[in-house]
TIVO-2410 file (N, C-alpha, C; in nm, 3 decimals):
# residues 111
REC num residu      c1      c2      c3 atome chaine
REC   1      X   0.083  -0.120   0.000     N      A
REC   1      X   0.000   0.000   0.000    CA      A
REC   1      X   0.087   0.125   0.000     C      A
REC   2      X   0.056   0.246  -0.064     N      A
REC   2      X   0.106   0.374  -0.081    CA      A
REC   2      X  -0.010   0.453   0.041     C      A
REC   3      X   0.039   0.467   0.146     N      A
REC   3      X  -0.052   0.561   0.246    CA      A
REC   3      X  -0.141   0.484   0.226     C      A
REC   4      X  -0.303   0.578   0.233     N      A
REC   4      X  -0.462   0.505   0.222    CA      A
REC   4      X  -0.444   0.454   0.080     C      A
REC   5      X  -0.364   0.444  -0.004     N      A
REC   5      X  -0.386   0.392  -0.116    CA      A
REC   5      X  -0.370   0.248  -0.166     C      A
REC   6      X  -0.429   0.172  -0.242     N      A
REC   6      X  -0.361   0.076  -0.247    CA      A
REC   6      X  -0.341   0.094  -0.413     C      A
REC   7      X  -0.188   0.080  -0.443     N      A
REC   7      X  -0.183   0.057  -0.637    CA      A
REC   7      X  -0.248  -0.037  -0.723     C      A
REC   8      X  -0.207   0.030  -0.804     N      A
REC   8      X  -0.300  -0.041  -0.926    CA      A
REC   8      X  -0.277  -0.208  -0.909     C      A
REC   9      X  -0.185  -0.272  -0.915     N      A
REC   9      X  -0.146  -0.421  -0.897    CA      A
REC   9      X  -0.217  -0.494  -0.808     C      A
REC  10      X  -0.227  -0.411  -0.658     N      A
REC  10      X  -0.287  -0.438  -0.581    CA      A
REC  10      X  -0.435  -0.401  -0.577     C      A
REC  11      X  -0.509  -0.346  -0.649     N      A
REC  11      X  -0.620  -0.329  -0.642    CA      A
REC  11      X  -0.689  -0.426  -0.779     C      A
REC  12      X  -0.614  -0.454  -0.865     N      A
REC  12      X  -0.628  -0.559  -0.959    CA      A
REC  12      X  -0.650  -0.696  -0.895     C      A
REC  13      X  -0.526  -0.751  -0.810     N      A
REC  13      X  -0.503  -0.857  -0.722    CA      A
REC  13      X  -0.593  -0.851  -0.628     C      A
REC  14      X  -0.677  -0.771  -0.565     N      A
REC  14      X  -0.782  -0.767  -0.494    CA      A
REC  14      X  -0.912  -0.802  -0.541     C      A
REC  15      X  -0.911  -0.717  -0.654     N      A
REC  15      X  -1.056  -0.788  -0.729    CA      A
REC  15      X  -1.051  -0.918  -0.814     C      A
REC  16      X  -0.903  -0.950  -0.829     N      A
REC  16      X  -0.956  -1.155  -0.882    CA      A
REC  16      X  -0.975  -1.182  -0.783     C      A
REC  17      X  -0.891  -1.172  -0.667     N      A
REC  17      X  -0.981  -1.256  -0.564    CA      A
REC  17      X  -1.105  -1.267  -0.515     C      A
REC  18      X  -1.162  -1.128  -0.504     N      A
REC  18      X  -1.304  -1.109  -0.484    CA      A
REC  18      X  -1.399  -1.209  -0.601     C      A
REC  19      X  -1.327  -1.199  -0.703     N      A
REC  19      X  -1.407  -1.215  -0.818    CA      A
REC  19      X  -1.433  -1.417  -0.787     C      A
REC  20      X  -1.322  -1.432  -0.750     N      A
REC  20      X  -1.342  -1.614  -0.737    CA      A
REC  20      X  -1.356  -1.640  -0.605     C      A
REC  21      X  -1.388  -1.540  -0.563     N      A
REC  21      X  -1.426  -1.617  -0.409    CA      A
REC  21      X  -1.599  -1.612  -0.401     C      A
REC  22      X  -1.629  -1.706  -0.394     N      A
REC  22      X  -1.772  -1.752  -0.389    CA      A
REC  22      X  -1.797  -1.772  -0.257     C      A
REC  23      X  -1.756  -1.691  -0.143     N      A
REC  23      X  -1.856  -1.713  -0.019    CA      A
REC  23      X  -1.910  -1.538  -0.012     C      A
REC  24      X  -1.848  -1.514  -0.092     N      A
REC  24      X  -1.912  -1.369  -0.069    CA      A
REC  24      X  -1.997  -1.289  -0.206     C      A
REC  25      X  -2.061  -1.200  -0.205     N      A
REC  25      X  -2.099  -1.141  -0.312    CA      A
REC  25      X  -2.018  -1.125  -0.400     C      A
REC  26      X  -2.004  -1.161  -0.506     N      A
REC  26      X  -1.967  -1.152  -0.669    CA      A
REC  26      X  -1.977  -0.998  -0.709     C      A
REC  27      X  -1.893  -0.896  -0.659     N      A
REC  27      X  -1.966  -0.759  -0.732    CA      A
REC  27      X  -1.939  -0.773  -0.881     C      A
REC  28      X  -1.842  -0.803  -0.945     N      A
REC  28      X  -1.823  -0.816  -1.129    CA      A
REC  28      X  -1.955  -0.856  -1.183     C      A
REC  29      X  -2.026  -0.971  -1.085     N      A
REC  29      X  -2.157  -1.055  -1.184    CA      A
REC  29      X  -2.268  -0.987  -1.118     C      A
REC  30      X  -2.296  -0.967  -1.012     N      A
REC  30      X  -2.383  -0.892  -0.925    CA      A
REC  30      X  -2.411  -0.763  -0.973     C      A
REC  31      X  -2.316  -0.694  -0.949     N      A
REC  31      X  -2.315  -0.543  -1.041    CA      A
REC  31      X  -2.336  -0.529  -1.184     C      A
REC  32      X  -2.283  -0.642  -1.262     N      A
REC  32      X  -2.286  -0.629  -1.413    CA      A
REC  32      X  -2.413  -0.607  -1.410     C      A
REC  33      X  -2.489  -0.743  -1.390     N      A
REC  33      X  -2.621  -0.740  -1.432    CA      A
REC  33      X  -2.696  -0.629  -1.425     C      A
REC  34      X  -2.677  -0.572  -1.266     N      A
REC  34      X  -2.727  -0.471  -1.234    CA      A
REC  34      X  -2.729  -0.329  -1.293     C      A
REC  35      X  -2.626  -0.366  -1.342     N      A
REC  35      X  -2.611  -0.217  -1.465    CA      A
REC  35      X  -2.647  -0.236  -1.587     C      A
REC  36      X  -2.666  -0.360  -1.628     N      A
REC  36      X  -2.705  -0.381  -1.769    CA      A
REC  36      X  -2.868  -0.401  -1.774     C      A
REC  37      X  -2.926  -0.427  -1.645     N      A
REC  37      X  -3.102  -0.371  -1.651    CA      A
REC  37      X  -3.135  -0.210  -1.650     C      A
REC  38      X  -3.025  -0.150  -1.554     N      A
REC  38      X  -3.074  -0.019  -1.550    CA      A
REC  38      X  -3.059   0.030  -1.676     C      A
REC  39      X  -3.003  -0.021  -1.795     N      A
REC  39      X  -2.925   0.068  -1.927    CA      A
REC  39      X  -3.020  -0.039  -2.011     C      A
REC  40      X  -3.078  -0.118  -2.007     N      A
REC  40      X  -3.153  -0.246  -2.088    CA      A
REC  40      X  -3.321  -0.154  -2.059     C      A
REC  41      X  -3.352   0.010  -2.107     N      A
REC  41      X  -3.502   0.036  -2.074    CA      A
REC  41      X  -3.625  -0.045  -2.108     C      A
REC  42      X  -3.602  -0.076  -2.241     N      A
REC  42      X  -3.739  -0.204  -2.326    CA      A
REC  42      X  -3.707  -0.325  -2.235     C      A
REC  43      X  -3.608  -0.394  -2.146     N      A
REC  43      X  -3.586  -0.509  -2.101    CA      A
REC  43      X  -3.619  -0.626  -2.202     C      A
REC  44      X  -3.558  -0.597  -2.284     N      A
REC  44      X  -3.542  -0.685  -2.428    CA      A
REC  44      X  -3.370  -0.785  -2.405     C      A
REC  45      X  -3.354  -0.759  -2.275     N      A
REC  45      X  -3.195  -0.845  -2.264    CA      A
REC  45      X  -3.105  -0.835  -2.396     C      A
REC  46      X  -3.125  -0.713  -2.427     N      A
REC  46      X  -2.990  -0.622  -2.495    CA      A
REC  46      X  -3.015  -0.503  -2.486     C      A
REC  47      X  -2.895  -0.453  -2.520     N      A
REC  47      X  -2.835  -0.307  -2.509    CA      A
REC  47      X  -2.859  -0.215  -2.660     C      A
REC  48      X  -2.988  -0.204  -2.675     N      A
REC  48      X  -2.944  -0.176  -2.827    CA      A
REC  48      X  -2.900  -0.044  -2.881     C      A
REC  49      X  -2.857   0.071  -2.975     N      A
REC  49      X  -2.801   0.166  -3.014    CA      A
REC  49      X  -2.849   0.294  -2.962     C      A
REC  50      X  -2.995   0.290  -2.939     N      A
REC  50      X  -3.065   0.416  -2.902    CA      A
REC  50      X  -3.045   0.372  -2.735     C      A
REC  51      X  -3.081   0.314  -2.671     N      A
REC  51      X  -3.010   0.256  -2.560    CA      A
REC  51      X  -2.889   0.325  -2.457     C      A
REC  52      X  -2.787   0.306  -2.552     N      A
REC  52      X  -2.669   0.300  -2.578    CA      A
REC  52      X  -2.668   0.413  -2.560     C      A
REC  53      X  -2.679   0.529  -2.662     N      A
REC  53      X  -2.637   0.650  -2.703    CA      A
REC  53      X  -2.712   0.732  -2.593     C      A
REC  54      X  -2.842   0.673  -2.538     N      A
REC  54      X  -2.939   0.779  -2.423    CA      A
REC  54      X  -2.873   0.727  -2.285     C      A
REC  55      X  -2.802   0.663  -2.284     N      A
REC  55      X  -2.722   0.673  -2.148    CA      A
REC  55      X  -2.563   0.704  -2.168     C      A
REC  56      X  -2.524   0.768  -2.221     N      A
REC  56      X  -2.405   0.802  -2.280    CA      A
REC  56      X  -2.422   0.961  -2.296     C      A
REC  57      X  -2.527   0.989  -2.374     N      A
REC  57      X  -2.613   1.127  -2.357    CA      A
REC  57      X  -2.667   1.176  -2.247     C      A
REC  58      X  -2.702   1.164  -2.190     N      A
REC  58      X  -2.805   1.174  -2.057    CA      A
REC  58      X  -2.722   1.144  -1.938     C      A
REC  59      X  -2.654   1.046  -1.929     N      A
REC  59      X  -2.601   0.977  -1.784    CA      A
REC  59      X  -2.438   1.040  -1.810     C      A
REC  60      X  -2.378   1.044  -1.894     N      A
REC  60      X  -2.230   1.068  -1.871    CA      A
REC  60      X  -2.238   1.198  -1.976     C      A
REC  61      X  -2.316   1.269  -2.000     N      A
REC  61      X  -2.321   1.379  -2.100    CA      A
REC  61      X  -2.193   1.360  -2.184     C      A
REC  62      X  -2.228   1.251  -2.292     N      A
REC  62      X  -2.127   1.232  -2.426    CA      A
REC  62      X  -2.196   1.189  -2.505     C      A
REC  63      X  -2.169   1.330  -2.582     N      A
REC  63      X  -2.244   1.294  -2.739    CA      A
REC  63      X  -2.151   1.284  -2.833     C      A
REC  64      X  -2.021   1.252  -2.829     N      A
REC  64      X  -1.955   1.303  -2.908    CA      A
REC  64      X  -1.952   1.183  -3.052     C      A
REC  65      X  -1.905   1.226  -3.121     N      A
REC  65      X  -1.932   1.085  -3.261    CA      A
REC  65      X  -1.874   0.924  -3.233     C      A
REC  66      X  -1.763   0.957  -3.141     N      A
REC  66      X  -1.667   0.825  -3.050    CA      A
REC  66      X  -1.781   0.768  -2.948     C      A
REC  67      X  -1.883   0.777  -2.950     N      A
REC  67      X  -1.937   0.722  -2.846    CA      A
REC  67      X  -2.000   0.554  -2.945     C      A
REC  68      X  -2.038   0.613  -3.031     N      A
REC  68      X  -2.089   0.464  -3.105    CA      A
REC  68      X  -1.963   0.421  -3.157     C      A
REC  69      X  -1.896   0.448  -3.209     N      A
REC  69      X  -1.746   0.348  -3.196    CA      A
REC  69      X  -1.726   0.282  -3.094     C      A
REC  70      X  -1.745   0.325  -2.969     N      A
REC  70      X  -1.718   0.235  -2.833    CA      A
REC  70      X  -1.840   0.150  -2.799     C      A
REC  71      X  -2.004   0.192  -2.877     N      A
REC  71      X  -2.056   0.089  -2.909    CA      A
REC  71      X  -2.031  -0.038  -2.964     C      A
REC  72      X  -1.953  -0.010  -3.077     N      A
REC  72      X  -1.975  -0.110  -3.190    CA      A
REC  72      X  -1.828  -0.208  -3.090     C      A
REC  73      X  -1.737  -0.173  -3.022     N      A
REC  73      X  -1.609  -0.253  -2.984    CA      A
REC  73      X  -1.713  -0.331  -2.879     C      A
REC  74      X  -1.796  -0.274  -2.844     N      A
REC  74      X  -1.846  -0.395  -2.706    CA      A
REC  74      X  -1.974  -0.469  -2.747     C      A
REC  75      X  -2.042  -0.439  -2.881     N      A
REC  75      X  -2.086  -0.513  -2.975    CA      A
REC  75      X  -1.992  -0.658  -3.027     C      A
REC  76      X  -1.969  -0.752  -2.940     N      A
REC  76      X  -1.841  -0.836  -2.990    CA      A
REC  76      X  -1.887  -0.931  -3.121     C      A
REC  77      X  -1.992  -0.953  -3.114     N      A
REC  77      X  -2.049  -1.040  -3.182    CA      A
REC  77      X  -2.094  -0.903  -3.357     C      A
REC  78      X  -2.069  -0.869  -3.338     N      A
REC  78      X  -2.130  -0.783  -3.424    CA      A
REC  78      X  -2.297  -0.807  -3.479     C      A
REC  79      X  -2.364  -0.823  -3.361     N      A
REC  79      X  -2.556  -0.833  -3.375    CA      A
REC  79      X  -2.558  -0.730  -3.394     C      A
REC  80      X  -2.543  -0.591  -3.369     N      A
REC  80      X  -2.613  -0.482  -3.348    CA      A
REC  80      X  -2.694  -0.437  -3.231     C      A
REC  81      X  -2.652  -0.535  -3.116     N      A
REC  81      X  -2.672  -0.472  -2.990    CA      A
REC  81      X  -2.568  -0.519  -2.870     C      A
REC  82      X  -2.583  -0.455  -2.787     N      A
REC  82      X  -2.498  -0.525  -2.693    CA      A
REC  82      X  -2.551  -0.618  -2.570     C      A
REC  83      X  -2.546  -0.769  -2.625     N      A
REC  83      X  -2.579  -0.859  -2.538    CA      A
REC  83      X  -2.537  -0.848  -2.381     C      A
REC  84      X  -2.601  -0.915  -2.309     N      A
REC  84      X  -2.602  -0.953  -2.139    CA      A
REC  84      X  -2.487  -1.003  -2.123     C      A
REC  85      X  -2.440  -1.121  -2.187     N      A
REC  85      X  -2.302  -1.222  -2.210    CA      A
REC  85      X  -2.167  -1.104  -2.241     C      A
REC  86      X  -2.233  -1.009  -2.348     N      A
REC  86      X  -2.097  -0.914  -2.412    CA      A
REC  86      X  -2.083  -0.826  -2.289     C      A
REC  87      X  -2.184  -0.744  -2.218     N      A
REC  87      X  -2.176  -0.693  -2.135    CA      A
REC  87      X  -2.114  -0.731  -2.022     C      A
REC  88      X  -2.133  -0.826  -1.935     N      A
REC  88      X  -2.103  -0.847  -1.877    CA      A
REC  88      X  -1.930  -0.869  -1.856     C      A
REC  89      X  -1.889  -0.986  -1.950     N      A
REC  89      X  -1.759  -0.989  -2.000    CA      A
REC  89      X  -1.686  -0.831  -2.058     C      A
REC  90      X  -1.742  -0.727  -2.030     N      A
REC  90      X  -1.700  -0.586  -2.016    CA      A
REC  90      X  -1.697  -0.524  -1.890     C      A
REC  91      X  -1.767  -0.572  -1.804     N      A
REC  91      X  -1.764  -0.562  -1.673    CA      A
REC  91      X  -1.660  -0.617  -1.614     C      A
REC  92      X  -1.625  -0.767  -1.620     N      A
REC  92      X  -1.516  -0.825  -1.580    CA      A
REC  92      X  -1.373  -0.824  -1.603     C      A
REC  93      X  -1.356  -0.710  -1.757     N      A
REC  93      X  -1.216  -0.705  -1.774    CA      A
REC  93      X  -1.215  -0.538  -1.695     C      A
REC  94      X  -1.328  -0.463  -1.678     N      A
REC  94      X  -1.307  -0.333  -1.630    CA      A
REC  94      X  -1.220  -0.405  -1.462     C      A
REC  95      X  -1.261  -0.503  -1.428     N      A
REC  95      X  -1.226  -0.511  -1.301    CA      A
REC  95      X  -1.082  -0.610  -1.281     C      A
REC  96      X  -1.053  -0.664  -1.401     N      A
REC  96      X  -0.959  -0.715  -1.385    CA      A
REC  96      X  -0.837  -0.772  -1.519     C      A
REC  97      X  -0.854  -0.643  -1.590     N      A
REC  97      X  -0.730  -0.630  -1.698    CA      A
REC  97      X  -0.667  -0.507  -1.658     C      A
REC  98      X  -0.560  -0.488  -1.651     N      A
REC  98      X  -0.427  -0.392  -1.683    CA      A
REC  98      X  -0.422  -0.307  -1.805     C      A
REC  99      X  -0.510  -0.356  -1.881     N      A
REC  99      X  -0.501  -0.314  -2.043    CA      A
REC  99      X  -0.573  -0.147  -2.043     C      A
REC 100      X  -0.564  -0.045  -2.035     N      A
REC 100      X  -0.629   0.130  -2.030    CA      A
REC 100      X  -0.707   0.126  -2.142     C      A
REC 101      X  -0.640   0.022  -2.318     N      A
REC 101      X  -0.733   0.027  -2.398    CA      A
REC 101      X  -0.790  -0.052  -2.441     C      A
REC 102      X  -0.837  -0.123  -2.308     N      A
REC 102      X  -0.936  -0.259  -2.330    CA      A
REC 102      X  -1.068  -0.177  -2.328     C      A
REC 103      X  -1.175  -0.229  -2.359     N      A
REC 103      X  -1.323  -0.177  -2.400    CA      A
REC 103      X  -1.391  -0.196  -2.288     C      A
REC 104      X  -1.343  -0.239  -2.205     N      A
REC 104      X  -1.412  -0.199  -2.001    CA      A
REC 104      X  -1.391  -0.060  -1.944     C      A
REC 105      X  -1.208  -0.068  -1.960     N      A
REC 105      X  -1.136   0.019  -1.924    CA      A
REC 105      X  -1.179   0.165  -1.978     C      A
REC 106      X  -1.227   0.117  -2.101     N      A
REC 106      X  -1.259   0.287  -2.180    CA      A
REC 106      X  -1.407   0.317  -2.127     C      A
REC 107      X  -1.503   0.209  -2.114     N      A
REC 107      X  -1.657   0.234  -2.076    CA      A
REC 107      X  -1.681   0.274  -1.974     C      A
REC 108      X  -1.602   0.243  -1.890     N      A
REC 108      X  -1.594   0.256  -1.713    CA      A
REC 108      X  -1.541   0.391  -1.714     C      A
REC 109      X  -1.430   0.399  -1.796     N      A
REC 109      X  -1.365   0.537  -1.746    CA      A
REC 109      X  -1.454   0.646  -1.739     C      A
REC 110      X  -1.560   0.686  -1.854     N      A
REC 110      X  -1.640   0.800  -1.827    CA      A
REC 110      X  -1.733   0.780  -1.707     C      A
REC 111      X  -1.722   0.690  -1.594     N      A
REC 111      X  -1.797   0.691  -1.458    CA      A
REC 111      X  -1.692   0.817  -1.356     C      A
***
């Protein structure tokens, strides 16, 4: 630890563990979901473009033209929406890749 801080390594190394320890709440799968109903308005169990863009607009005030580009990267499957499965697996590298230009890392960042 750096003072109250703990570094990046260590706060990485904190959340795999959280993440595989099954006596306690799961926040990666717990939370995913949980964010992917609040952003899922039709509850059609996807994320689709208008979706997308009204919580990006509205919730993180970004309209900018890069916002559906960062659609279409977490679109993995290329359906044209962003599945529960894609989502989620965006949730789990926000919490536990190193990578700044992984497609968690960039979605999360405007929080």
């Amino acid at each position: 630890m750096d003072g109250d801080r703990l570094t990046k390594d260590q706060f990485v190394t904190a959340n795999r563990l959280a993440v595989i320890d099954t006596s306690r709440l799961n926040v990666t799968e717990g939370g995913g979901h949980a964010i992917f109903d609040i952003i899922d308005a039709d509850g059609d169990n996807e994320i689709g473009k208008d979706e997308f863009a009204r919580l990006m607009r509205d919730v993180w005030k970004d309209d900018s033209p890069g916002t559906m580009d960062l659609f279409f990267r977490l679109d993995t499957d290329g359906g044209g929406a962003i599945s529960r499965h894609e989502f989620i697996r965006v949730v789990r590298e926000h919490f536990l890749s190193n990578d700044p230009e992984a497609p968690g890392s960039i979605f999360f960042g405007h929080i």
